[in-house]
mmCIF file of the N, C-alpha and C atoms, coordinates in Angstrom:
data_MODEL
# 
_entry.id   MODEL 
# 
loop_
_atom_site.group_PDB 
_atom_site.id 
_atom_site.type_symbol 
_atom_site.label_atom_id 
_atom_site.label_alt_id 
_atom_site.label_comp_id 
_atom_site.label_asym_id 
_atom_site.label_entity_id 
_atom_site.label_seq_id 
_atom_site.pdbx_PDB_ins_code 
_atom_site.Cartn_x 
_atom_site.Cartn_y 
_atom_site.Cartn_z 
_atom_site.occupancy 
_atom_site.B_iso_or_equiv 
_atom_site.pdbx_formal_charge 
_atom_site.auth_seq_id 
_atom_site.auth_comp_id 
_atom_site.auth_asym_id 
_atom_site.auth_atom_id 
_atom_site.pdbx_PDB_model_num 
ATOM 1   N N  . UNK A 1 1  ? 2.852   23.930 -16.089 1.00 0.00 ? 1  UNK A N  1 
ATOM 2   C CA . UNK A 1 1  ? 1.976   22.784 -15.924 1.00 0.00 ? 1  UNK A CA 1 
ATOM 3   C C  . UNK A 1 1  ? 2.817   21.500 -16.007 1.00 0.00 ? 1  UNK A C  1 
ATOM 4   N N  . UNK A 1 2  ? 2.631   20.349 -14.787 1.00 0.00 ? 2  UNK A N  1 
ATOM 5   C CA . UNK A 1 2  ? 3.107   19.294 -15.003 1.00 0.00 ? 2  UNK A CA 1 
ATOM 6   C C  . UNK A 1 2  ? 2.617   18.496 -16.168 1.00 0.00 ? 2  UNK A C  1 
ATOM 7   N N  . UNK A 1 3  ? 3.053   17.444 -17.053 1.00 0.00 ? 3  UNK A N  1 
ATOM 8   C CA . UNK A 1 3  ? 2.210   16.481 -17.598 1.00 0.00 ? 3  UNK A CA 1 
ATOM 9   C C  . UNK A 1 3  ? 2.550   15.390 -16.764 1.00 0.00 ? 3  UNK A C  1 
ATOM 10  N N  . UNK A 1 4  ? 1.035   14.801 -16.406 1.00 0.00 ? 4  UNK A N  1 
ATOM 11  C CA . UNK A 1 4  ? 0.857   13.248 -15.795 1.00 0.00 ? 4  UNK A CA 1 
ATOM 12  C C  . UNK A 1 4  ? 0.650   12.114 -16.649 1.00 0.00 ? 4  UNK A C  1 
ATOM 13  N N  . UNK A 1 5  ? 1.239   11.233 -16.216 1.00 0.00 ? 5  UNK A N  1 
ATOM 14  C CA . UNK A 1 5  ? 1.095   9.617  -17.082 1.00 0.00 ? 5  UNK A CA 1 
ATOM 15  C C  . UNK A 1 5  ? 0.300   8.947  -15.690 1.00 0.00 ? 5  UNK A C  1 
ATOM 16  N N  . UNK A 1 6  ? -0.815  8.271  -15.658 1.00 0.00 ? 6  UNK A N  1 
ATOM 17  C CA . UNK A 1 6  ? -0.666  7.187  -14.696 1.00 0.00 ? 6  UNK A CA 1 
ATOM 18  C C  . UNK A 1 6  ? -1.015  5.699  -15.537 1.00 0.00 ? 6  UNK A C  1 
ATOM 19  N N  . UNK A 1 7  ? -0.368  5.122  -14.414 1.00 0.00 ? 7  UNK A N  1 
ATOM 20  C CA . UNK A 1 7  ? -0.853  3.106  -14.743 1.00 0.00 ? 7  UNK A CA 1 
ATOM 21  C C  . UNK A 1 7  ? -1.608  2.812  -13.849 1.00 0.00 ? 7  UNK A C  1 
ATOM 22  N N  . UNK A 1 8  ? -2.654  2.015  -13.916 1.00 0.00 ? 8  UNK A N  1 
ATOM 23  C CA . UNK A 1 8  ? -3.474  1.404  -12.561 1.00 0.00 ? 8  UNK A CA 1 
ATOM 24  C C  . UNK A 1 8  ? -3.119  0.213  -13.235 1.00 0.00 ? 8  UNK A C  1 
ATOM 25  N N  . UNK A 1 9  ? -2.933  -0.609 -11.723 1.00 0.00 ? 9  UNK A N  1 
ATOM 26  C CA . UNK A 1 9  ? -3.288  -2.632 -11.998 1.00 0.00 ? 9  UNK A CA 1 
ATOM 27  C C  . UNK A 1 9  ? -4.199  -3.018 -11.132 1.00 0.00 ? 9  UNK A C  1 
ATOM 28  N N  . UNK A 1 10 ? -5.266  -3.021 -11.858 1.00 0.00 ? 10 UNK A N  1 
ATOM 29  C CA . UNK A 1 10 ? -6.484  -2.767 -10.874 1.00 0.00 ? 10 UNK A CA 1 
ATOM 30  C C  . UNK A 1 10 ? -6.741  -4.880 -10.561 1.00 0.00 ? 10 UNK A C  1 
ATOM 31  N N  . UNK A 1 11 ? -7.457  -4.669 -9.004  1.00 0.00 ? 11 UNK A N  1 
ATOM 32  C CA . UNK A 1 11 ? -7.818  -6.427 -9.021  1.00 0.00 ? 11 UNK A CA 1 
ATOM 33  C C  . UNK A 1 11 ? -8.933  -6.167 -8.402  1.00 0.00 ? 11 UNK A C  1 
ATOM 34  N N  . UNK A 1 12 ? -9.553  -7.418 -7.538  1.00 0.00 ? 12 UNK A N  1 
ATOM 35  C CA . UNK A 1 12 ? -10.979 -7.383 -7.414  1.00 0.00 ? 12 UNK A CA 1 
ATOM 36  C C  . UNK A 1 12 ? -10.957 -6.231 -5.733  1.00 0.00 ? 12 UNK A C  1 
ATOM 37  N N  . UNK A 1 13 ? -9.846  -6.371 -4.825  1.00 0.00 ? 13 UNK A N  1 
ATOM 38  C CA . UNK A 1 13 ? -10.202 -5.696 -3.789  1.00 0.00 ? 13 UNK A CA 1 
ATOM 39  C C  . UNK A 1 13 ? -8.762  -4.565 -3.768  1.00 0.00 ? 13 UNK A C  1 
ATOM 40  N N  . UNK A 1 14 ? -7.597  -4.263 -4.177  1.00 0.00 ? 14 UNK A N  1 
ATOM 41  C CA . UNK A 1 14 ? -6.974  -3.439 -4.434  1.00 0.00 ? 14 UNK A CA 1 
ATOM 42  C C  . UNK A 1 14 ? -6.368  -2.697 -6.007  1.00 0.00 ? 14 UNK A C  1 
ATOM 43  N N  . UNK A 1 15 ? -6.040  -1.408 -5.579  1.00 0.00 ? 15 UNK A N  1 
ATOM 44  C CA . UNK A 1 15 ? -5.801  -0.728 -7.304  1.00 0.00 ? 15 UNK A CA 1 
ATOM 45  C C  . UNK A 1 15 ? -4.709  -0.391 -6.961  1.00 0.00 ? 15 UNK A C  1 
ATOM 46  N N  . UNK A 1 16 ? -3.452  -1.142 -7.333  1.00 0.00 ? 16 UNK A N  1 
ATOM 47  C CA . UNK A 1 16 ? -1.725  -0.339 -7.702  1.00 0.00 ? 16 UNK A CA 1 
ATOM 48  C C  . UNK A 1 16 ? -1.910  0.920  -8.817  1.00 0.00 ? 16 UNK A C  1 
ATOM 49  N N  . UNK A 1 17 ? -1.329  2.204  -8.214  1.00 0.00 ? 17 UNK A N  1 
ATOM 50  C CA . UNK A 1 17 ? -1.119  3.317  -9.195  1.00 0.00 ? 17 UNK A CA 1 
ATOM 51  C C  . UNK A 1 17 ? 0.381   3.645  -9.081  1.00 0.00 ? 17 UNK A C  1 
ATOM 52  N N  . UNK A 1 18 ? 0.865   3.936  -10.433 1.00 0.00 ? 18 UNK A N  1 
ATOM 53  C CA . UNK A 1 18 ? 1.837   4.588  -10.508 1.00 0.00 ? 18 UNK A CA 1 
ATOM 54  C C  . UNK A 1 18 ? 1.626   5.951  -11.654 1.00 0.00 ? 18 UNK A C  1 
ATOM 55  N N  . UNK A 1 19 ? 2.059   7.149  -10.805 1.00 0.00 ? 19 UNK A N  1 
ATOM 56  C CA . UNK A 1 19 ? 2.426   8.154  -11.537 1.00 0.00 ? 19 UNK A CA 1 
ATOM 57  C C  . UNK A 1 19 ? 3.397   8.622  -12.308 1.00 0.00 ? 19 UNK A C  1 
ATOM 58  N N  . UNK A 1 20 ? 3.871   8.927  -13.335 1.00 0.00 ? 20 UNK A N  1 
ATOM 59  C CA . UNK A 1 20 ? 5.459   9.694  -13.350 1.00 0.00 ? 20 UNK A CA 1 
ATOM 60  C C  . UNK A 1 20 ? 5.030   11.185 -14.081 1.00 0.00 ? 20 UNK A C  1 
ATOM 61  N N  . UNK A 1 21 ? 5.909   11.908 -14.578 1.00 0.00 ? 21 UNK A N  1 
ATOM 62  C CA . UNK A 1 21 ? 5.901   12.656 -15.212 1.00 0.00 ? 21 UNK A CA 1 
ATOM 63  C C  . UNK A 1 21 ? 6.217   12.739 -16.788 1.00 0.00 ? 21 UNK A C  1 
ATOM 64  N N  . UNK A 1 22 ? 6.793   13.673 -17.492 1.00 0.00 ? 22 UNK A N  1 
ATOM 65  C CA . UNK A 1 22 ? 7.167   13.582 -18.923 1.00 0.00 ? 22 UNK A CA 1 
ATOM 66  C C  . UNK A 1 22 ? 8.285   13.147 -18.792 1.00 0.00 ? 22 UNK A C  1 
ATOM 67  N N  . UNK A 1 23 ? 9.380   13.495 -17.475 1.00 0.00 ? 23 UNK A N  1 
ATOM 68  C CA . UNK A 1 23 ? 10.386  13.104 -17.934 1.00 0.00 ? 23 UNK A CA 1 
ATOM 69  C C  . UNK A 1 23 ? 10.501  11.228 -17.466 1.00 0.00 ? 23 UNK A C  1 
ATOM 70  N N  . UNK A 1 24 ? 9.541   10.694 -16.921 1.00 0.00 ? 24 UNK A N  1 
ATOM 71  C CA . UNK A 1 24 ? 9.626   9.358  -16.868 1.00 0.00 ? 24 UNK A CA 1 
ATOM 72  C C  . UNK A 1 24 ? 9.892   9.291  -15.236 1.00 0.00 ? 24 UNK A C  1 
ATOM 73  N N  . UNK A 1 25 ? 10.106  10.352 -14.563 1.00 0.00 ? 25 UNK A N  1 
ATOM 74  C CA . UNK A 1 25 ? 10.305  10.306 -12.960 1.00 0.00 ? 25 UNK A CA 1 
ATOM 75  C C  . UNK A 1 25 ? 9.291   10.245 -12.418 1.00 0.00 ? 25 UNK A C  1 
ATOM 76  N N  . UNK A 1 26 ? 8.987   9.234  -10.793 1.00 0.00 ? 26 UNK A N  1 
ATOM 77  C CA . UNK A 1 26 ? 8.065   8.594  -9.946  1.00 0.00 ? 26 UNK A CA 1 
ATOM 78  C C  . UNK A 1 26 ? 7.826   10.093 -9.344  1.00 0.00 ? 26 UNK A C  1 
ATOM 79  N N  . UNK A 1 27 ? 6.389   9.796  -9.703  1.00 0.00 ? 27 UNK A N  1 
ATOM 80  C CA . UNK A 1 27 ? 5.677   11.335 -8.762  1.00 0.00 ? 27 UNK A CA 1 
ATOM 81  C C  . UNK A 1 27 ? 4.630   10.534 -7.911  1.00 0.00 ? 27 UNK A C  1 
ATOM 82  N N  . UNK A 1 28 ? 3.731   9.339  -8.126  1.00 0.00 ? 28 UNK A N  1 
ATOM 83  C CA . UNK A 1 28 ? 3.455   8.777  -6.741  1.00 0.00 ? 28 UNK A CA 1 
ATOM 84  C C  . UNK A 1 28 ? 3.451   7.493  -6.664  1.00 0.00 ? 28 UNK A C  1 
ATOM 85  N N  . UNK A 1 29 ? 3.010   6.920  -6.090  1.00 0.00 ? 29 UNK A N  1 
ATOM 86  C CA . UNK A 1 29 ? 3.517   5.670  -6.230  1.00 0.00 ? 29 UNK A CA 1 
ATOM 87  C C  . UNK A 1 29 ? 2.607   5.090  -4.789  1.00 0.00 ? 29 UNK A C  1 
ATOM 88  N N  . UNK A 1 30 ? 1.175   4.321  -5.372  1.00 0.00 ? 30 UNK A N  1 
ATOM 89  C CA . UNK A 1 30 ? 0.086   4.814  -4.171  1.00 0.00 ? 30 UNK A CA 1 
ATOM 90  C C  . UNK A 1 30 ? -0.376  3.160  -4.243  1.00 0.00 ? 30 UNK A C  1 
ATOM 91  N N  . UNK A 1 31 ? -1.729  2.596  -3.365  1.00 0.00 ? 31 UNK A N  1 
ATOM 92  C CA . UNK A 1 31 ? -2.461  1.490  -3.640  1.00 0.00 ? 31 UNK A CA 1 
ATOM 93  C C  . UNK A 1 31 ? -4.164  2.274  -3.022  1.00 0.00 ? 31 UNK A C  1 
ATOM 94  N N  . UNK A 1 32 ? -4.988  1.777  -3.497  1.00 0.00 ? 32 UNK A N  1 
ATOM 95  C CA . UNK A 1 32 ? -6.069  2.192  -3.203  1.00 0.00 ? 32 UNK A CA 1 
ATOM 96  C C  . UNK A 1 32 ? -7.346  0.939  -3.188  1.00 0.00 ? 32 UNK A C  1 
ATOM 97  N N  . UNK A 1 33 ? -8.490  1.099  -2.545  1.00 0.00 ? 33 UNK A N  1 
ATOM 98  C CA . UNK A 1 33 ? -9.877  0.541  -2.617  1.00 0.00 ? 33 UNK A CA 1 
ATOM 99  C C  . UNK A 1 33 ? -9.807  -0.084 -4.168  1.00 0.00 ? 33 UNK A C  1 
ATOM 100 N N  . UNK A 1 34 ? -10.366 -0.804 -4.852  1.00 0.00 ? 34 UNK A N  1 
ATOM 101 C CA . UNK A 1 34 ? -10.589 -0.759 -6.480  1.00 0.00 ? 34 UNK A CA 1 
ATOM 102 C C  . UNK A 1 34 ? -11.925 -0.761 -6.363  1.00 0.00 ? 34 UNK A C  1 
ATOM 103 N N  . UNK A 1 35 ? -12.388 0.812  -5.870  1.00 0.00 ? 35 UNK A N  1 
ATOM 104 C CA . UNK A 1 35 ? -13.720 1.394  -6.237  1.00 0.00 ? 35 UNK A CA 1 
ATOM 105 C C  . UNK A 1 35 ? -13.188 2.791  -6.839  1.00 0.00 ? 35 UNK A C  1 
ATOM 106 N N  . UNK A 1 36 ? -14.039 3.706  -7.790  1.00 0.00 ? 36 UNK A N  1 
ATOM 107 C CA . UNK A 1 36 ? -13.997 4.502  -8.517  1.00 0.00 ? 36 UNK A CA 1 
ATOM 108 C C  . UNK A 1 36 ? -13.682 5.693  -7.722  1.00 0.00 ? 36 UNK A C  1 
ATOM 109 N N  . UNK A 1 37 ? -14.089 6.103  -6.505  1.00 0.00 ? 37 UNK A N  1 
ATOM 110 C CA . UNK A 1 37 ? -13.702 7.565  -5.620  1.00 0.00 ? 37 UNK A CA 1 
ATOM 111 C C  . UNK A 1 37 ? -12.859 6.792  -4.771  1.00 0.00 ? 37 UNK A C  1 
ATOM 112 N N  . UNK A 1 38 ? -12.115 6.118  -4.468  1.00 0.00 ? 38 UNK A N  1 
ATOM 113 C CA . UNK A 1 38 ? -10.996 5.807  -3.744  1.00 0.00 ? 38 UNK A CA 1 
ATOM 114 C C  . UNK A 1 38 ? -9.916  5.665  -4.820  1.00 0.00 ? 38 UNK A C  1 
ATOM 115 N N  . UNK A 1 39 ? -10.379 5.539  -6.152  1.00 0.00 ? 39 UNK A N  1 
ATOM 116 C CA . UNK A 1 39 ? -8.673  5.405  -7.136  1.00 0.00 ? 39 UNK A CA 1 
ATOM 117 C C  . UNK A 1 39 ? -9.087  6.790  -7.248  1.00 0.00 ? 39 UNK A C  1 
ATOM 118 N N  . UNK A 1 40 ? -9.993  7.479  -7.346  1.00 0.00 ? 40 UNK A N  1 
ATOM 119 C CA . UNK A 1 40 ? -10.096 9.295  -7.708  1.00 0.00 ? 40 UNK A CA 1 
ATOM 120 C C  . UNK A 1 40 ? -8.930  9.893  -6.994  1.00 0.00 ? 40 UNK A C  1 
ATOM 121 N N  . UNK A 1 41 ? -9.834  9.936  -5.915  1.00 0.00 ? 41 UNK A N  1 
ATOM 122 C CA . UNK A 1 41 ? -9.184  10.249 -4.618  1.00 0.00 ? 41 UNK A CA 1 
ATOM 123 C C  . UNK A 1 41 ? -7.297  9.840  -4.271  1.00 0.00 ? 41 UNK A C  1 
ATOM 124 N N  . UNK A 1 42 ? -6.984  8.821  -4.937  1.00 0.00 ? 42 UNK A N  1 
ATOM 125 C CA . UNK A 1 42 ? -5.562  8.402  -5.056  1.00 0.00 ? 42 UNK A CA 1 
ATOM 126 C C  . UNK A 1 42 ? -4.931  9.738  -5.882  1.00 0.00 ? 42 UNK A C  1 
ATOM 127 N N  . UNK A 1 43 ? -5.885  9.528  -7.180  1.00 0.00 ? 43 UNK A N  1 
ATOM 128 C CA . UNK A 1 43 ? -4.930  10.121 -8.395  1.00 0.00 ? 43 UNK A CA 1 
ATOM 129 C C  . UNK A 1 43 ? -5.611  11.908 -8.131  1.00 0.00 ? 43 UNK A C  1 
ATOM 130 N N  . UNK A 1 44 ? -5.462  12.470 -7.232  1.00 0.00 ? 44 UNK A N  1 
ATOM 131 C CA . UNK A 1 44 ? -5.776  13.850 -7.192  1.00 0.00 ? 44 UNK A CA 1 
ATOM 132 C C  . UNK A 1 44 ? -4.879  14.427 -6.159  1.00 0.00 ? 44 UNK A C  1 
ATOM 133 N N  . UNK A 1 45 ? -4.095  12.982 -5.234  1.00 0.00 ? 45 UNK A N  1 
ATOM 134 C CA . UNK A 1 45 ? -2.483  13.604 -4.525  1.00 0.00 ? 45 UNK A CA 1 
ATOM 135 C C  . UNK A 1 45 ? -1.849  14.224 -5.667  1.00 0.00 ? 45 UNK A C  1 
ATOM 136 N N  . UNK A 1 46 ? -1.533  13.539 -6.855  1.00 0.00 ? 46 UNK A N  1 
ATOM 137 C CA . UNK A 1 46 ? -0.240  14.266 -7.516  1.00 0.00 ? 46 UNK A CA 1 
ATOM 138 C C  . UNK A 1 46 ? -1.111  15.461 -8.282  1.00 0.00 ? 46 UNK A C  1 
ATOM 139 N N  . UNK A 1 47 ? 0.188   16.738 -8.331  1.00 0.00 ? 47 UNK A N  1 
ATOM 140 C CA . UNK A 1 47 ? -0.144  17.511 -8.751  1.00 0.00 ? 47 UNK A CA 1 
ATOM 141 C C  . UNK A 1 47 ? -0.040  18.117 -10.034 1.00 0.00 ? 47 UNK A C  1 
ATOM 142 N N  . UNK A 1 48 ? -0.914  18.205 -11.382 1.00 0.00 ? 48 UNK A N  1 
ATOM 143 C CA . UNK A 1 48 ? -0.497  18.342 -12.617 1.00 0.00 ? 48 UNK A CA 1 
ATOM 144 C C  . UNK A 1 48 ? -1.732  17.972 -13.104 1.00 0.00 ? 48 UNK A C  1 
ATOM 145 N N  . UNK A 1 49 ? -1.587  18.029 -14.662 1.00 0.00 ? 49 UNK A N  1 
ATOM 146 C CA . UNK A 1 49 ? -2.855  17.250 -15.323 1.00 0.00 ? 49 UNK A CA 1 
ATOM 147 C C  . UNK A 1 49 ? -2.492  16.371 -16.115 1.00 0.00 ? 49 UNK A C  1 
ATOM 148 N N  . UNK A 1 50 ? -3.153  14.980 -16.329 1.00 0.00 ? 50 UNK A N  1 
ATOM 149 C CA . UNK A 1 50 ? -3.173  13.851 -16.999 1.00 0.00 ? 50 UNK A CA 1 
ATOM 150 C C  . UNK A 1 50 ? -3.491  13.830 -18.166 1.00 0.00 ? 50 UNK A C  1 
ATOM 151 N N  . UNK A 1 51 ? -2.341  13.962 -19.107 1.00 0.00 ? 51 UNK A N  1 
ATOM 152 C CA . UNK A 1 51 ? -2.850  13.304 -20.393 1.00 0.00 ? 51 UNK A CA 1 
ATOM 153 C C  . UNK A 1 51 ? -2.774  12.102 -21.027 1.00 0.00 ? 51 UNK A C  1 
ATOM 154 N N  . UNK A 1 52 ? -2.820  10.636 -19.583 1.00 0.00 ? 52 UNK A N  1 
ATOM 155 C CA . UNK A 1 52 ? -2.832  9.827  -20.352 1.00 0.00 ? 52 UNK A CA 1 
ATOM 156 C C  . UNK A 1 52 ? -3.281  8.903  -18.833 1.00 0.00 ? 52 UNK A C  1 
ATOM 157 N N  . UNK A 1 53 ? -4.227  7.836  -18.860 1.00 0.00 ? 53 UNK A N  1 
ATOM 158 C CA . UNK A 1 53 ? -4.541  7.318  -17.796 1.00 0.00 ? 53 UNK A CA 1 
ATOM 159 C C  . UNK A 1 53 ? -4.193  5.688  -18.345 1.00 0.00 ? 53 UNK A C  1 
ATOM 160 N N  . UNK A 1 54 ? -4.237  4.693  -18.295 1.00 0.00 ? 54 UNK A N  1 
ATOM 161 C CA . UNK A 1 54 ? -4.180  3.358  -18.533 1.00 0.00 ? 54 UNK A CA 1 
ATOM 162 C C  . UNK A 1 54 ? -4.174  2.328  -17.789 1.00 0.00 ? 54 UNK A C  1 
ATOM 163 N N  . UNK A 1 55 ? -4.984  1.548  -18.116 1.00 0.00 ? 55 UNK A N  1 
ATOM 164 C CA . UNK A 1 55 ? -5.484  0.341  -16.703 1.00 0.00 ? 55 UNK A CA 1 
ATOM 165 C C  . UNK A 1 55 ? -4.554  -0.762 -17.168 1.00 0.00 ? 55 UNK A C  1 
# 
């Protein structure tokens, strides 16, 4: 199992995500809608599970 970290910098019409892993390496590195199923939909490319999300 991977472990996921992501960051969102969410604003009123786009959401910057960054993914890495445990070891601190870029697994995606995306921009999305800043509506709730378009950042979903971002953060379900990388593959692993998240134990830690942060806006």
């Amino acid at each position: 199992m991977v472990v996921l970290y992501a960051g969102l910098d969410v604003s009123l019409e786009l959401t910057s995500i960054c993914v890495v892993d445990e070891e601190g390496r870029m697994v995606l590195e995306a921009k999305a809608a800043s509506e709730p199923d378009a950042s979903a939909d971002a953060l379900c490319e990388a593959a692993g599970e998240f134990v830690r999300v942060g806006l």
